[in-house]
PyMOL CGO cylinders between C-alpha atoms (Angstrom):
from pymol import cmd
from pymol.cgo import CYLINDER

trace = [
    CYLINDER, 9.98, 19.31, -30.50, 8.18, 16.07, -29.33, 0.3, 1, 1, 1, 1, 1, 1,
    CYLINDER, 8.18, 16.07, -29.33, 5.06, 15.25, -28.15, 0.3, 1, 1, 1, 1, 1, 1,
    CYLINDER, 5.06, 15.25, -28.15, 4.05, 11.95, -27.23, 0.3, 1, 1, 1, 1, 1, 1,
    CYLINDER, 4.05, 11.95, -27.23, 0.31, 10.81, -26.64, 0.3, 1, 1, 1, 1, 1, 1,
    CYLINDER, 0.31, 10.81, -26.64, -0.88, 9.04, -24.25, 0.3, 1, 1, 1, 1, 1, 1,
    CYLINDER, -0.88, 9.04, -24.25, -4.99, 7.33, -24.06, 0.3, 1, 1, 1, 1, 1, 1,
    CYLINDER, -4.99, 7.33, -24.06, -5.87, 7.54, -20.41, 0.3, 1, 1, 1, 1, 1, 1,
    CYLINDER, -5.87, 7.54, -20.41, -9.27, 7.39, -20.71, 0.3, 1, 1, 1, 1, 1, 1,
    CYLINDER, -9.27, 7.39, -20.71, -11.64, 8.23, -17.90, 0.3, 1, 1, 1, 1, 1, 1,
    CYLINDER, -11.64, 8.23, -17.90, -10.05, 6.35, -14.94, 0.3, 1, 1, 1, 1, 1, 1,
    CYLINDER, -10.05, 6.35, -14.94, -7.10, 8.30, -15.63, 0.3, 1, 1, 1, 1, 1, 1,
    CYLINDER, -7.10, 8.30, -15.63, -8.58, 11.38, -15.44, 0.3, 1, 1, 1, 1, 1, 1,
    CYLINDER, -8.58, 11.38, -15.44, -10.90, 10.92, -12.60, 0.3, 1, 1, 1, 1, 1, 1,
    CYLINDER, -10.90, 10.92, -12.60, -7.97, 9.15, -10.46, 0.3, 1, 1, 1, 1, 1, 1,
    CYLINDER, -7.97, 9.15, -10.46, -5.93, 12.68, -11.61, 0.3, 1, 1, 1, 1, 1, 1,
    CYLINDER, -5.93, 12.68, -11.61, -8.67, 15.13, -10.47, 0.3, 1, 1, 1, 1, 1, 1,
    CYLINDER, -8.67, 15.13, -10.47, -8.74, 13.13, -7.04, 0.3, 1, 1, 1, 1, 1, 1,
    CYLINDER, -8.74, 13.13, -7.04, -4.47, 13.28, -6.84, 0.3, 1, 1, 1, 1, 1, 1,
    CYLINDER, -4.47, 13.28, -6.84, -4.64, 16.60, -7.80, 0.3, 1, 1, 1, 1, 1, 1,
    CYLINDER, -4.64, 16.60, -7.80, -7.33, 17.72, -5.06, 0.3, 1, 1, 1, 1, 1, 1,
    CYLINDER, -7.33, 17.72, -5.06, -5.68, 16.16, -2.53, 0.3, 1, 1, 1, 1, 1, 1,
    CYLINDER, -5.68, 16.16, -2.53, -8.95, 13.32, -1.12, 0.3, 1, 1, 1, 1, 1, 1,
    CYLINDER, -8.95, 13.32, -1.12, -6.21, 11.09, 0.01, 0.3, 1, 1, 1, 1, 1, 1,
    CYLINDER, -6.21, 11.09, 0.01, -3.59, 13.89, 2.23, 0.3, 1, 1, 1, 1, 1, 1,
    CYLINDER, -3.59, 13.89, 2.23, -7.23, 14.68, 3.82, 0.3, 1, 1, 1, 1, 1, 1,
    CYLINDER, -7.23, 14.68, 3.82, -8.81, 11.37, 4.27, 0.3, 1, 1, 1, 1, 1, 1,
    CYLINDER, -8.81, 11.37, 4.27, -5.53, 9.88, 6.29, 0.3, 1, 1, 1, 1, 1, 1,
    CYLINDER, -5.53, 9.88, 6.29, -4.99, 12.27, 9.08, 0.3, 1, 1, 1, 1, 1, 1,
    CYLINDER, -4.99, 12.27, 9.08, -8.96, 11.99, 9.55, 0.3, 1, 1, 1, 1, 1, 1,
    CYLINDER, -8.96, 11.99, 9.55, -8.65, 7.94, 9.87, 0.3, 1, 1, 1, 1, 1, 1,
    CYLINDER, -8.65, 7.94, 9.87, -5.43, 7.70, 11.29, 0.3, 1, 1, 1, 1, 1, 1,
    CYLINDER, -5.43, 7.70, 11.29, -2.99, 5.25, 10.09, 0.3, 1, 1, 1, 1, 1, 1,
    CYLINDER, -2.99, 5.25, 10.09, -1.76, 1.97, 12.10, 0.3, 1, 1, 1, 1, 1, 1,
    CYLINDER, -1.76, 1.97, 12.10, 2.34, 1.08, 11.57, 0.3, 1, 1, 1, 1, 1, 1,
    CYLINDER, 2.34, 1.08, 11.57, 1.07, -2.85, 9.95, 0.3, 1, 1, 1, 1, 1, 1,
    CYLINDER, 1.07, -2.85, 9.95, -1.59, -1.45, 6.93, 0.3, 1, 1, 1, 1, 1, 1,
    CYLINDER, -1.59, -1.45, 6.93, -0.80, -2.00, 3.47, 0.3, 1, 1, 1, 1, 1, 1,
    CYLINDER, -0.80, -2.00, 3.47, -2.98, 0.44, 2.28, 0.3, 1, 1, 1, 1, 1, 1,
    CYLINDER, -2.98, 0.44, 2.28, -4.75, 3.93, 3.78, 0.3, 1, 1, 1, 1, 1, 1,
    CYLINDER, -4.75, 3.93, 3.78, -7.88, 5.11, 4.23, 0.3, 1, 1, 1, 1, 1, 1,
    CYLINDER, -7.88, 5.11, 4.23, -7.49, 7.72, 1.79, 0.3, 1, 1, 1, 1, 1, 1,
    CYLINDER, -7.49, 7.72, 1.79, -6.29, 4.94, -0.51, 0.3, 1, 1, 1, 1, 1, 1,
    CYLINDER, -6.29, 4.94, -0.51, -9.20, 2.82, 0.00, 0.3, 1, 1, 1, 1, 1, 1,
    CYLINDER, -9.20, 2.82, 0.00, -11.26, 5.81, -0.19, 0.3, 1, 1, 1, 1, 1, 1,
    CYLINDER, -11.26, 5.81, -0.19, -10.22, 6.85, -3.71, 0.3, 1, 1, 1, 1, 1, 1,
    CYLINDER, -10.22, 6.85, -3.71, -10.38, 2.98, -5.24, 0.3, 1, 1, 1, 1, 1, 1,
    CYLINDER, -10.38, 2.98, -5.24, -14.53, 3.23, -4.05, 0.3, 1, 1, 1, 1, 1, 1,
    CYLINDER, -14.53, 3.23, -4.05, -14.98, 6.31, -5.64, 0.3, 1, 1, 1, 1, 1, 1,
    CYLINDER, -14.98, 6.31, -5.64, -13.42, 4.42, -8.91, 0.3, 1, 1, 1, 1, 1, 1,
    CYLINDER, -13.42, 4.42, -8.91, -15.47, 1.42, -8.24, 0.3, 1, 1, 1, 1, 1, 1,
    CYLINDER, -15.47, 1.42, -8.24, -18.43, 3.64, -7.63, 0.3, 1, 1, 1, 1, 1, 1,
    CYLINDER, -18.43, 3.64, -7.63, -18.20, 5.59, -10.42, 0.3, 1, 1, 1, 1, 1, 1,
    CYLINDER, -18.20, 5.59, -10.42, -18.24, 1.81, -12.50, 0.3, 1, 1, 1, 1, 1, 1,
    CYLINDER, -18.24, 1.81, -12.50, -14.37, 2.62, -13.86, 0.3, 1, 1, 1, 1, 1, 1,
    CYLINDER, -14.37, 2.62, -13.86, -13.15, -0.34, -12.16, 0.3, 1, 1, 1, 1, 1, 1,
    CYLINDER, -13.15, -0.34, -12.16, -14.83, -3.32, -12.69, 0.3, 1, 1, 1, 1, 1, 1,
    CYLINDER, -14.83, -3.32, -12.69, -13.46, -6.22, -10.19, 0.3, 1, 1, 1, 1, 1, 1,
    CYLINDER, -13.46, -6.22, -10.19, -14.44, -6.11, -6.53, 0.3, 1, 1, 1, 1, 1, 1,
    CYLINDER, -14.44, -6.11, -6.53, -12.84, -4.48, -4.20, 0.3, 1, 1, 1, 1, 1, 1,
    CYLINDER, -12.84, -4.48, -4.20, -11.68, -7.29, -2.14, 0.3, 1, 1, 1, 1, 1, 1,
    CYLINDER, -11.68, -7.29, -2.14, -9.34, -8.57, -4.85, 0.3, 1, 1, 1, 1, 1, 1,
    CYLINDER, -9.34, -8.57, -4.85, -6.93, -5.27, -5.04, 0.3, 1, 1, 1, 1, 1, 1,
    CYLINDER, -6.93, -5.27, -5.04, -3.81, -5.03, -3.21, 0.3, 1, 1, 1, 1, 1, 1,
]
cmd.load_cgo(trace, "trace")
């Protein structure tokens, strides 16, 4: 048996708990999504609850 460890700290888990509920699959049919977007609402939605929550610390603007 192996086990391997892994530190994910507290943006890990938070950005887990929102996968796991689901924020994004309910955000995007809410917004809509347009064919040239490189990212979705739901997307966008998760990285400000992140950013909000002080977990990620440059601004928005600069992600991809």
């Amino acid at each position: 048996m192996s086990i391997k460890v892994s530190n994910i700290d507290h943006l890990g888990l938070v950005a887990g708990i929102i996968d796991e509920i689901g924020i994004e699959e309910k955000i995007n049919p809410l917004l809509g999504e347009e064919l040239p977007e490189k990212i979705t609402g739901g997307q966008v939605v998760k990285r400000m609850i992140l950013n909000g929550l002080g977990l990620l610390s440059s601004p928005l603007y600069l992600r991809s």
